[in-house]
KOLFIMI-149340 format. One record per residue (C-alpha): residue number from 1; residue in three letters; x, y, z. Coordinates in Angstrom, 1 decimal. Each point is the difference from the previous one (the first is absolute). Layout:
    k    r      px      py      pz
  NUM  ALA       X       Y       Z
...
***
This chain:
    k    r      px      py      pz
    1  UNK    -3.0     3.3    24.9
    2  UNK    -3.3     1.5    -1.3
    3  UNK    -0.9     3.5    -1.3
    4  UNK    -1.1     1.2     3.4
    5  UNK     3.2    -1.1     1.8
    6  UNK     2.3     1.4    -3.6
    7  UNK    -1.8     3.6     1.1
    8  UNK     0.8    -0.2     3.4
    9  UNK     3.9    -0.3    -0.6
   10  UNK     0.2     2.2    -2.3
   11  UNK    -1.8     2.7     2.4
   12  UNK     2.5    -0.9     2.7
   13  UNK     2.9     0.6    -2.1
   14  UNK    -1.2     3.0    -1.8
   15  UNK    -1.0     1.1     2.8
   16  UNK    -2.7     2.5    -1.5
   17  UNK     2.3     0.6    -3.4
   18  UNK    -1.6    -0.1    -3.4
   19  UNK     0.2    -2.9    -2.3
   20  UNK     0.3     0.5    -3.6
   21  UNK     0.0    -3.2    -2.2
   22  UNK     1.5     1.5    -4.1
   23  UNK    -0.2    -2.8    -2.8
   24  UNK    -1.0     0.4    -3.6
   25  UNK    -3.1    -1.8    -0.1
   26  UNK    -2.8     1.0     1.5
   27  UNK    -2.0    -2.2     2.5
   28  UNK    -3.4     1.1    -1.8
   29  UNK    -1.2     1.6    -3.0
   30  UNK    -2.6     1.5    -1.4
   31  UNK    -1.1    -0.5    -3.6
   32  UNK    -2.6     1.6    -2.3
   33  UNK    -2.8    -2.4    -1.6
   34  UNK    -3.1     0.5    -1.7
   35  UNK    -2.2    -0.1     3.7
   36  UNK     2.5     2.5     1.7
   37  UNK     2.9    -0.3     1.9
   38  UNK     1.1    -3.6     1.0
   39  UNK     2.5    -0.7     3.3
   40  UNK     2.7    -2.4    -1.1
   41  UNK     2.6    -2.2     1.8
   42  UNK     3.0    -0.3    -2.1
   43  UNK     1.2    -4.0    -0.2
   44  UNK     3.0     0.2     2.0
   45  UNK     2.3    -1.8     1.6
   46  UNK     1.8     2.8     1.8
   47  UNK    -3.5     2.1     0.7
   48  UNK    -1.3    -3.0     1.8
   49  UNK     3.1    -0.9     2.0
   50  UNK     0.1     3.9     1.0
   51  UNK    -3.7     1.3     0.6
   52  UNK    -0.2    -2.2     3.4
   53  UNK     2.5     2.0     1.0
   54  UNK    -0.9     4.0    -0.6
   55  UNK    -3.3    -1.3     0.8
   56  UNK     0.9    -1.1     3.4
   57  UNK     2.1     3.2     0.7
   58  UNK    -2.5     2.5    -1.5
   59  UNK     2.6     2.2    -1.9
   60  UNK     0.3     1.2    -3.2
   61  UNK     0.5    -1.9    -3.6
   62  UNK     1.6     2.1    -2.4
   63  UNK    -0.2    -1.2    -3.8
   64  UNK     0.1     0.3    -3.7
   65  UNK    -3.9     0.7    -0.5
   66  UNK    -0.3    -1.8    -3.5
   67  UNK    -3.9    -0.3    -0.2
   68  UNK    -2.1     1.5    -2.6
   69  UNK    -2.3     2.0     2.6
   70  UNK     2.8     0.5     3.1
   71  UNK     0.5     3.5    -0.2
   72  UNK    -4.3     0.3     0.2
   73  UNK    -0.4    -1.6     3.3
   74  UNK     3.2     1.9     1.8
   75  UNK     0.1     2.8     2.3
   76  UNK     1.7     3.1    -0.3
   77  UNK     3.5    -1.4     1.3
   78  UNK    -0.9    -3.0    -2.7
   79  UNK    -1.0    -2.4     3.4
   80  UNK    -2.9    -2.1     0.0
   81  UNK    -0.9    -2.2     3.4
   82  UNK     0.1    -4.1    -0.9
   83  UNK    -0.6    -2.5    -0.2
   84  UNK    -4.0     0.7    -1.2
   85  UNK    -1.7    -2.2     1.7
   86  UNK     1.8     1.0     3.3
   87  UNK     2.3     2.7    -0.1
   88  UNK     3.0    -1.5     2.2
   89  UNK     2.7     2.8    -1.5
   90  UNK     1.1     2.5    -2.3
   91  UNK     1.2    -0.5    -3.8
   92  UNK     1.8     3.2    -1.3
   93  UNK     0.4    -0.2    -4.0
   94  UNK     3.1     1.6    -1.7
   95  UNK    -1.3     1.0    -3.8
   96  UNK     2.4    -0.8    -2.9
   97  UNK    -0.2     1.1    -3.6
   98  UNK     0.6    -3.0    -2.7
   99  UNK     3.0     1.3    -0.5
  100  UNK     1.4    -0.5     3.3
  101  UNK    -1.5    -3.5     0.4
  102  UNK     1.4    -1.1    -3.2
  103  UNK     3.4     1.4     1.3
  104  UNK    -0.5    -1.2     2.9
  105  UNK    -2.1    -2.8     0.5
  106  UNK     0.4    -2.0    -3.0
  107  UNK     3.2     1.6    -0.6
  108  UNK     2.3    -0.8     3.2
  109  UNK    -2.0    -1.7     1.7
  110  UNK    -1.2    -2.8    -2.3
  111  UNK     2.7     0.5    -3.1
  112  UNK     3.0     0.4     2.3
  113  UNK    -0.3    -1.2     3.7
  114  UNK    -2.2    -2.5    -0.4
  115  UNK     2.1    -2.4    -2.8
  116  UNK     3.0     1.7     1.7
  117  UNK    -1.2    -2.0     3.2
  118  UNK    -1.3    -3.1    -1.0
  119  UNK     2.2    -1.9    -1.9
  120  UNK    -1.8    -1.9    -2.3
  121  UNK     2.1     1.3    -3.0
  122  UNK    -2.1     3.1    -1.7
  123  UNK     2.4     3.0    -0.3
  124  UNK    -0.8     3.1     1.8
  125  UNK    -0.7     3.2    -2.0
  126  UNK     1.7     2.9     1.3
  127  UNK    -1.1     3.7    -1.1
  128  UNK     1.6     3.5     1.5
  129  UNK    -3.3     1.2    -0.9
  130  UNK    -1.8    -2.2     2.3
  131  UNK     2.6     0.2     2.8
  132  UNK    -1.3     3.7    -0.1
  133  UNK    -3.4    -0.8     0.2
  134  UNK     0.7    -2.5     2.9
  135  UNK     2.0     2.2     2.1
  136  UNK    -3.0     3.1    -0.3
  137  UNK    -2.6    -2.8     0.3
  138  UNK     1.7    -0.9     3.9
  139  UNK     0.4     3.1     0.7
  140  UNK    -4.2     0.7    -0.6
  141  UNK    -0.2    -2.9     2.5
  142  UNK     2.4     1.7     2.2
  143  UNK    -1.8     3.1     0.3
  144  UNK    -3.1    -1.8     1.0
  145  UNK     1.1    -1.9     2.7
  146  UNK     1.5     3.6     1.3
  147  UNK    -3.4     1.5    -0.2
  148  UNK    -1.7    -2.9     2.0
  149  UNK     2.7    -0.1     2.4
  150  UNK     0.0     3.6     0.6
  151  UNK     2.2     0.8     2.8
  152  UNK    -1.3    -3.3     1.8
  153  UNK     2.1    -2.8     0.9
  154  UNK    -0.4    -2.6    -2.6
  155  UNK     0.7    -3.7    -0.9
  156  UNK     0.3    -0.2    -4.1
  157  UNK    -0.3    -3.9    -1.0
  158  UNK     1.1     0.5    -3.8
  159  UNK    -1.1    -2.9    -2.1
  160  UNK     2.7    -1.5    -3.3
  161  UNK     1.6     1.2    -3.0
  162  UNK    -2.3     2.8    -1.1
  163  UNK     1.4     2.0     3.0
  164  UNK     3.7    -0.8     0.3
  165  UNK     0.8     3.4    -0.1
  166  UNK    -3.2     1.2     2.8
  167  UNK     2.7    -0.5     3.0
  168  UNK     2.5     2.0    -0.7
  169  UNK    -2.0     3.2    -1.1
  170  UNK    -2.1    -0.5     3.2
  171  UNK     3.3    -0.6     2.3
  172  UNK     1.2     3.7    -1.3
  173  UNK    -2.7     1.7     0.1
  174  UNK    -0.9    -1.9     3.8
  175  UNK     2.5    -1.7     1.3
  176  UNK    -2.4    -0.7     3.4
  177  UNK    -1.8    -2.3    -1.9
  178  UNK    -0.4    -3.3     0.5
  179  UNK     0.4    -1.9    -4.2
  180  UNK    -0.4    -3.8    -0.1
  181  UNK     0.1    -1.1    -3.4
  182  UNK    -1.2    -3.8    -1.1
  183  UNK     1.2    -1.2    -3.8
  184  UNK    -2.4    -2.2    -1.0
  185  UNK     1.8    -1.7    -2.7
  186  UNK     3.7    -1.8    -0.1
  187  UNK     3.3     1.9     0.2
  188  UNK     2.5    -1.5    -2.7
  189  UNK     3.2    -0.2     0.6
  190  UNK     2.6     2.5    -0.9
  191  UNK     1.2    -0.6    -3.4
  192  UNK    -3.6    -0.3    -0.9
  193  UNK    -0.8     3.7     2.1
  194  UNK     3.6     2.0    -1.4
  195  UNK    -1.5    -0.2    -3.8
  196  UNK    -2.7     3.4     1.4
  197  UNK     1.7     2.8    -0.7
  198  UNK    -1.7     1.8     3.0
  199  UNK     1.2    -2.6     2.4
  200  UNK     1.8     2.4     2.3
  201  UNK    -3.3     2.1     0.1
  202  UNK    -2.4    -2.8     1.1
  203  UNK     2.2    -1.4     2.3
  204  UNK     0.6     3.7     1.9
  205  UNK    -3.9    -0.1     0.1
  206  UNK    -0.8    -3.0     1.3
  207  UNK     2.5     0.1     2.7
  208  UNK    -2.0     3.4     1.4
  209  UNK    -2.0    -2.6     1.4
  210  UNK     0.3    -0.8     3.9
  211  UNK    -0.9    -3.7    -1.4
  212  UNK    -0.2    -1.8    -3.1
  213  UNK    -1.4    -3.4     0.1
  214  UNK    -0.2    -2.6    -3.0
  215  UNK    -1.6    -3.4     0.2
  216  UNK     3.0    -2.2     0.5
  217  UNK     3.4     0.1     1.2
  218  UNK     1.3    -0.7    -3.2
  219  UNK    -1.3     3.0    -1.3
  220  UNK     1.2     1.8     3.1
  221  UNK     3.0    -1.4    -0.6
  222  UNK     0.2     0.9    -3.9
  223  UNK    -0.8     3.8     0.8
  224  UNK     2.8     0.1     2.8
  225  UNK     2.4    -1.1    -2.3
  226  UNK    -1.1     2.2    -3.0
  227  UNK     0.5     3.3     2.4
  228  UNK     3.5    -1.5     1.3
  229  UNK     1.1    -0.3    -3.8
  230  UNK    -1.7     2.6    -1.4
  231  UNK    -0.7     3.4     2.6
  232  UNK     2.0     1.9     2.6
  233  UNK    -1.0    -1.1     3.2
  234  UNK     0.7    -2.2     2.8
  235  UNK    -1.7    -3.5     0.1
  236  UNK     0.1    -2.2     3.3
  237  UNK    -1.2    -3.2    -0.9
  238  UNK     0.3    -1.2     3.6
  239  UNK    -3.2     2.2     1.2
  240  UNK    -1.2     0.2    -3.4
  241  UNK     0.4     3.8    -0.6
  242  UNK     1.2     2.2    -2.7
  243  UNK     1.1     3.8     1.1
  244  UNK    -0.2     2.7    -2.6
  245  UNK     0.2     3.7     1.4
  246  UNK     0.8    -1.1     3.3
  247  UNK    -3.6    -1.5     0.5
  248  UNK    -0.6    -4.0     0.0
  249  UNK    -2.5    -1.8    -2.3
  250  UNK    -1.0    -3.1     1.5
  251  UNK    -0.5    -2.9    -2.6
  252  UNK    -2.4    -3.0     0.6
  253  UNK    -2.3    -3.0    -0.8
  254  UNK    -3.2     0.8     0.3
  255  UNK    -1.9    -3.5    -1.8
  256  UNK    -3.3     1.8    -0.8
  257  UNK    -3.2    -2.1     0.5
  258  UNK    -4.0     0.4    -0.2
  259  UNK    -2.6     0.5     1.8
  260  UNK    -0.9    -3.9     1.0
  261  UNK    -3.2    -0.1     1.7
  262  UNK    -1.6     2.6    -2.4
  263  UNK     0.7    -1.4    -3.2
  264  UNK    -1.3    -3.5     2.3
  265  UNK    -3.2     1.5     0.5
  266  UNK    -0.7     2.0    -3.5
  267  UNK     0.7    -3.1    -1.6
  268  UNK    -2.8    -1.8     1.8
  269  UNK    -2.4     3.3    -0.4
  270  UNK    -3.1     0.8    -2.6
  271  UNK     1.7     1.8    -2.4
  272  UNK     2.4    -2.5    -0.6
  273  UNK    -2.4    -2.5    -0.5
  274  UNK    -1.2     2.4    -2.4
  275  UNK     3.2    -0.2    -1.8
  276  UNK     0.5    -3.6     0.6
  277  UNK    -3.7    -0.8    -2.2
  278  UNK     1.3     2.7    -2.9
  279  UNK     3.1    -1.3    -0.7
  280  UNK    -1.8    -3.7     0.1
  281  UNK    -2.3     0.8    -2.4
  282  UNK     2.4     1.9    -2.0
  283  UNK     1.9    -3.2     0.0
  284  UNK    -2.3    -2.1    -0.2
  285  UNK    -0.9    -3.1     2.7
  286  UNK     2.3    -2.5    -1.6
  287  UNK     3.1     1.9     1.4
  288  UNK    -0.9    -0.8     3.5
  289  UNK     0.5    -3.6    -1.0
  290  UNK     3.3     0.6    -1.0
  291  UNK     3.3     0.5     2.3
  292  UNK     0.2     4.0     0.1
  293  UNK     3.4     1.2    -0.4
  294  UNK    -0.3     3.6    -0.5
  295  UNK     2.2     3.4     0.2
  296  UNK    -0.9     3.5     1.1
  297  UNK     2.6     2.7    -1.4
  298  UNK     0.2     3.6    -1.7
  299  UNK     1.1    -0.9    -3.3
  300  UNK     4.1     1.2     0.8
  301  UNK     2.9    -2.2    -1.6
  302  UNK     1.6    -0.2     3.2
  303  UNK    -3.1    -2.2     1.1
  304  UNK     0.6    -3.5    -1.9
  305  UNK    -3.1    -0.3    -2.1
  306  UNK     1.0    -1.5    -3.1
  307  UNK     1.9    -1.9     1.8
  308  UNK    -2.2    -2.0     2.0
  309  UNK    -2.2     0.0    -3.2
  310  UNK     2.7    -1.6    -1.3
  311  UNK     0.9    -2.6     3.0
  312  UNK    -4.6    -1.0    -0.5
  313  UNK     0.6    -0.6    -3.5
  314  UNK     3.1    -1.8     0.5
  315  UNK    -1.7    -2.1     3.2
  316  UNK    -3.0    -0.8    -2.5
  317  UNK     2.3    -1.2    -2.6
  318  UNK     1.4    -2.4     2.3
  319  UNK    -2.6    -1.1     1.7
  320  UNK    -2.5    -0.6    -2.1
  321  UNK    -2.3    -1.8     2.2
  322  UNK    -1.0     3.2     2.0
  323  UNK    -1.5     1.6    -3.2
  324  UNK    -3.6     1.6     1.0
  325  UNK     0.9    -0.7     4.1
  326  UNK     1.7     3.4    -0.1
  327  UNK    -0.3     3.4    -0.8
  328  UNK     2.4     3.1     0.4
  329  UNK    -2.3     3.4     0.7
  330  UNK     2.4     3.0    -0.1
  331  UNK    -1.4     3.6     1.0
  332  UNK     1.9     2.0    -1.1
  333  UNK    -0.3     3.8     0.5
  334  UNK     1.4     2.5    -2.9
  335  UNK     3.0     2.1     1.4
  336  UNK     2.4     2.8    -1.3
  337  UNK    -1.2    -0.4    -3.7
  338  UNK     1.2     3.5    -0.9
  339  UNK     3.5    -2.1     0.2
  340  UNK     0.8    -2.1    -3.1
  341  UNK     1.3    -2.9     2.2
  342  UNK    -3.2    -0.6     1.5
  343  UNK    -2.0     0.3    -3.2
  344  UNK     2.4    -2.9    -1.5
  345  UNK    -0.7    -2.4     3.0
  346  UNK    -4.0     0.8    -0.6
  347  UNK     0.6    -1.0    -3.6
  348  UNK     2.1    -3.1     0.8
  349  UNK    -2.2    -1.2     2.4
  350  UNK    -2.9     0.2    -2.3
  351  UNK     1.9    -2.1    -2.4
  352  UNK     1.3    -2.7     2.5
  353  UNK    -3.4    -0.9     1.6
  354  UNK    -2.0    -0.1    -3.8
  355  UNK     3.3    -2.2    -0.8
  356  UNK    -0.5    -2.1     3.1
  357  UNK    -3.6    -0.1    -0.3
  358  UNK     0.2    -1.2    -3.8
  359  UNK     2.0    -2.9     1.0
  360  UNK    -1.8    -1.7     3.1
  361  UNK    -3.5     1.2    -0.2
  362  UNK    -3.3    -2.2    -0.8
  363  UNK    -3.0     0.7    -0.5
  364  UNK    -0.9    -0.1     3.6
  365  UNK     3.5     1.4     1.6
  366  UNK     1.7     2.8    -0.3
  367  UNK     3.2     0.1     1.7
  368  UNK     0.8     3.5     0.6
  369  UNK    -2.4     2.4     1.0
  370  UNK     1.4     3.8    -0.1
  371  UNK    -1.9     2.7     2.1
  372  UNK     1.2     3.1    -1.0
  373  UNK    -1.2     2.8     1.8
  374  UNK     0.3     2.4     3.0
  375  UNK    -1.7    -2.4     2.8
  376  UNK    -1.1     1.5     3.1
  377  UNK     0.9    -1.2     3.5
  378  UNK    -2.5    -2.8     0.5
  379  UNK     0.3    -1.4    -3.6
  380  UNK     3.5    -0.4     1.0
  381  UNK    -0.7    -1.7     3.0
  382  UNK    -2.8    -2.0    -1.8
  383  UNK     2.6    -1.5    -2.5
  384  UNK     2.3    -0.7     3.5
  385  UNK    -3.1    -2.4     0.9
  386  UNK     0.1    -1.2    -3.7
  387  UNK     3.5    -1.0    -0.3
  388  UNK     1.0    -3.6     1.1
  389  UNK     3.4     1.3    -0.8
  390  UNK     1.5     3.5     0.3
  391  UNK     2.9     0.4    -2.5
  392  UNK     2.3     2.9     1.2
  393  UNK     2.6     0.0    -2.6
  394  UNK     1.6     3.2     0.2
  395  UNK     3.7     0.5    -2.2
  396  UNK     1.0     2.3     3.5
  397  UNK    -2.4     2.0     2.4
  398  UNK     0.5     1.2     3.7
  399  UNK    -3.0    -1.5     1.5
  400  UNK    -2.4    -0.9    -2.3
  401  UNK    -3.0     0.4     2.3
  402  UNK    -3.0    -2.0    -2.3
  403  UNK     2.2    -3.0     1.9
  404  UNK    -0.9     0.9     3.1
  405  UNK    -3.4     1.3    -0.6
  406  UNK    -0.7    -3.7    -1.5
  407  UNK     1.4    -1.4     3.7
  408  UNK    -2.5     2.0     1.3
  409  UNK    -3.3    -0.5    -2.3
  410  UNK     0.4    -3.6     0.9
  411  UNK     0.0    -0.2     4.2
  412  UNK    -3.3    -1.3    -0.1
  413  UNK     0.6    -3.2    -2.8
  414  UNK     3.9    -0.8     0.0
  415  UNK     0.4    -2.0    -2.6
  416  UNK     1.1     2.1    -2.8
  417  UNK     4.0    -0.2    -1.6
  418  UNK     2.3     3.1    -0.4
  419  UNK     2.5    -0.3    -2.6
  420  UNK     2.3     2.6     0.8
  421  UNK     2.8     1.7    -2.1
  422  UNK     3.7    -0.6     2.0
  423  UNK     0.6     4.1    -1.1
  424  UNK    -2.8     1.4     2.3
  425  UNK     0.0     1.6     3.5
  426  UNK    -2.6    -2.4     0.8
  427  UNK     2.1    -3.2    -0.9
  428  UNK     1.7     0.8     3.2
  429  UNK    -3.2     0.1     2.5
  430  UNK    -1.6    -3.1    -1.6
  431  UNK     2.0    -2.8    -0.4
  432  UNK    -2.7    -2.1    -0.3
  433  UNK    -0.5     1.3    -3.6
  434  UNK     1.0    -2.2    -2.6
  435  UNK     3.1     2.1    -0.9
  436  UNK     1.0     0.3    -3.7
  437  UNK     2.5     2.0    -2.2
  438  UNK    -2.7     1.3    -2.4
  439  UNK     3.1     0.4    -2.8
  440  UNK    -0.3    -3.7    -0.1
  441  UNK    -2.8    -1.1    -2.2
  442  UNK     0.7    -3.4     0.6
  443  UNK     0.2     0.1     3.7
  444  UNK    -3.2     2.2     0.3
  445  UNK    -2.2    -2.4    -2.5
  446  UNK     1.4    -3.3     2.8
  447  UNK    -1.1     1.9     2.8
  448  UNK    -3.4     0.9    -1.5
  449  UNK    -0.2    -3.2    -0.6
  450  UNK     1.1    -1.0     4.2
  451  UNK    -2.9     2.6     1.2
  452  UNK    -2.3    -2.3    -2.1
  453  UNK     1.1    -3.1     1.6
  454  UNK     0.2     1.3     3.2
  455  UNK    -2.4    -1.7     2.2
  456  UNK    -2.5     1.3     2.4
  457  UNK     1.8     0.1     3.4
  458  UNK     3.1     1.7    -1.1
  459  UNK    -1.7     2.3    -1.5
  460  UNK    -1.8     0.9     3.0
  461  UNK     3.1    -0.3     2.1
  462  UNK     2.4     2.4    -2.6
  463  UNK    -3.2     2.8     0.2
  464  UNK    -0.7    -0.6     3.8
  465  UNK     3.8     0.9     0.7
  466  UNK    -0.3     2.9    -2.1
  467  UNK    -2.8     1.5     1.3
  468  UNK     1.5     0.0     3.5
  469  UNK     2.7     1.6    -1.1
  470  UNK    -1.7     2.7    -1.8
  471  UNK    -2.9     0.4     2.5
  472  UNK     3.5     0.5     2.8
  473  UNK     1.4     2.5    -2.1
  474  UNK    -2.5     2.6    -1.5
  475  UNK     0.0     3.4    -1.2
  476  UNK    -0.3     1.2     3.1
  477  UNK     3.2    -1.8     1.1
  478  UNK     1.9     1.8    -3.1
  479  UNK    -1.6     3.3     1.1
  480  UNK     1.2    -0.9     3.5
  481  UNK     3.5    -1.2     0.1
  482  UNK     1.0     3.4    -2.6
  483  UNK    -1.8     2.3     2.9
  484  UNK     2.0    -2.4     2.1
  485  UNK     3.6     0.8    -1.5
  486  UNK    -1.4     3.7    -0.6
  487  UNK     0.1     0.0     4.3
  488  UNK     3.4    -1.6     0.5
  489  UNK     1.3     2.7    -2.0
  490  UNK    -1.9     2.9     1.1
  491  UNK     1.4     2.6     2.3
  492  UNK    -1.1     0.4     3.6
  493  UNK    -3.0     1.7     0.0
  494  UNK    -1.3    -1.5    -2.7
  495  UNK    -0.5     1.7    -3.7
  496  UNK     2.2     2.6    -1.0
***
């Protein structure tokens, strides 16, 4: 499946309907600087799973627009045609004041879903106030998507937790459209979900969807049961539907994947040898003597930083013969810092790798090298061609894409090692990971250690089978098998 072939199912089952893609982050952005206005693509896992998609169907993005100098380069119905270079569809911005995306976004969203999801033991904040906020917020996202629909026949592919309310507010105000909804992160299970005091309320909007799709069955699983327990309705695990209101919600796996033979080519292109050189000589040339093992993350507790820190330092300690043979680069882009949570990891991870650092290096070797910074696409796909080994070490994620986009950045020399968290979406797909329980210091610092000693030909073996797999099942393939599902279930005669 390729983006041509993606456009052309879509078409036929639309069947000349609109498509409207909703999500919270915008696809581009545009930011003020001292030369003018400069075009931006956000570092995003989600953003560059989904872009192949709306760009293939040539509908409308609707988003938060969060850049300095968005509302300059919009139209009168706040639209502006994208991407730059080669305007393949329309991004429609939805304006919020800092109130609302503190209530909001780093309110709900990040304060309360997000911990509320992932277990990884941080305690979810929960604020009235910021329920508010939420609920208005959804319902500014809501009356978009009515304005671009218009009275038109429309497909609304709703995108995570930002928007768990989007659904049912569009399934009132139109029940003839079509709402898919993907959560992009876990679903916990239901003692973890019954501590939200507005359970009942995000349940009833979620399940305005026609289908809801998670990652993996588990998680499928976990929200079935959390609706049986928890909201009036009727669930039928045998066909995998919940009825609320007499209508069906259709609950599935959906694994979400990349786009394979782009990432393969970009990481062979100019610009990333650009990248590739800068971070080199950044470095310095004595790192490319060294085994690689590097990490590419937002800085987020729920992504297992320290704790791989940790597992290095603890690998070094043991091993002492490898001292000034490896290196550990982290990038590690700033996220959520308005949230006292994430500022504490920043601070702690400072501290850990001066600590580690103190105790291993030499005059010629420094052991950990920390990049913090917002890094662009091809810096990130520079460090891919970097890395020996990727570390992956998530405490619990739904996907965890940088996995896959590794897989991908290395189809034309197979021989690097993915050491891959057991608590990822991904862990599933690639099996040919070296699977750890990053909770286990211990048992990640051994398995660094294995990816070391790991000789040429399995290596290449491990990354050949994994790049099959990935290269069989794209982002094109996720696009395709929920347009799929959306045609089993639609009525004859296509879209409402």
């Amino acid at each position: 499946m390729d983006a041509e072939a993606l456009g052309q199912l879509v078409s036929r089952i639309a069947e000349g309907s609109k498509f409207i893609l909703v999500s919270n982050r915008e696809p581009w952005l545009h930011e003020r600087d001292t030369m003018g206005i400069k075009v931006l693509r956000p570092a995003s896992g989600m953003v560059t799973a989904l872009e192949p998609i709306i760009r293939a169907t040539g509908g409308t993005w609707i988003a938060h627009g969060a850049g300095s100098a968005d509302r300059l380069v919009t139209d009168h119905k706040d639209r502006i045609e994208v991407p730059p270079e080669k305007p393949a569809y329309v991004l429609k911005r939805v304006w919020l004041s800092k109130k609302e995306e503190n209530g909001y976004y780093y309110g709900i969203s990040n304060q309360t879903l997000w911990p509320l999801c992932h277990i990884v033991y941080t305690r979810p904040r929960f604020s009235r106030e910021d329920w508010e906020i939420y609920r208005r917020v959804n319902q500014r996202f809501c009356d978009a998507v009515l304005e671009e629909a218009g009275s038109d026949p429309a497909i609304v592919f709703i995108q995570d937790y930002h928007l768990a309310l989007l659904p049912r507010m569009l399934r009132t105000a139109r029940p003839d459209l079509f709402l898919i909804h993907f959560w992009h992160i876990p679903w916990p299970n239901c003692e973890a979900f019954r501590i939200l005091p507005w359970g009942e309320e995000l349940l009833d909007g979620l399940l305005g969807n026609d289908i809801l799709g998670f990652h993996i069955q588990y998680h499928c699983n976990n929200f079935m049961d959390t609706v049986e327990r928890t909201i009036e309705s009727r669930v039928d695990y045998e066909q995998f539907r919940i009825f609320r209101g007499g209508r069906p919600t259709h609950i599935r796996s959906f694994p979400i994947s990349v786009d394979f033979h782009q990432i393969a080519n970009d990481s062979e292109s100019q610009r990333t040898r650009k990248s590739y050189d800068r971070i080199v000589k950044e470095l310095g040339e004595g790192v490319l003597g060294t085994t690689v093992y590097a990490g590419v993350d937002r800085i987020d507790y729920t992504k297992g930083i320290p704790e791989r820190v940790k597992a290095f330092d603890l690998m070094l300690k043991l091993h002492p013969e490898i001292h000034g043979k490896v290196t550990l680069l982290q990038l590690a882009a700033p996220s959520r810092t308005h949230i006292e949570d994430y500022r504490d990891i920043n601070d702690k991870l400072d501290d850990l790798v001066d600590e580690v650092n103190w105790r291993h290096q030499t005059e010629e070797w420094t052991p950990v090298r920390f990049l913090r910074g917002h890094h662009d696409y091809y810096t990130v796909l520079a460090s891919y061609k970097i890395a020996d080994i990727l570390l992956v070490t998530s405490l619990h994620d739904g996907m965890n894409l940088v996995a896959k986009e590794y897989v991908s950045a290395r189809k034309k020399n197979p021989d690097g090692v993915l050491l891959l968290s057991q608590y990822t979406g991904a862990s599933r797909d690639l099996q040919d990971a070296l699977l750890v329980n990053p909770y286990d210091i211990e048992q990640m610092a051994d398995m660094m250690y294995a990816s070391f000693c790991m000789d040429n030909s399995e290596r290449a073996e491990r990354m050949s089978r994994m790049i099959k797999q990935v290269r069989r099942n794209t982002v094109y393939d996720w696009g395709a098998k929920i347009m799929r599902e959306l045609e089993k279930i639609l009525p004859t005669g296509g879209v409402r």
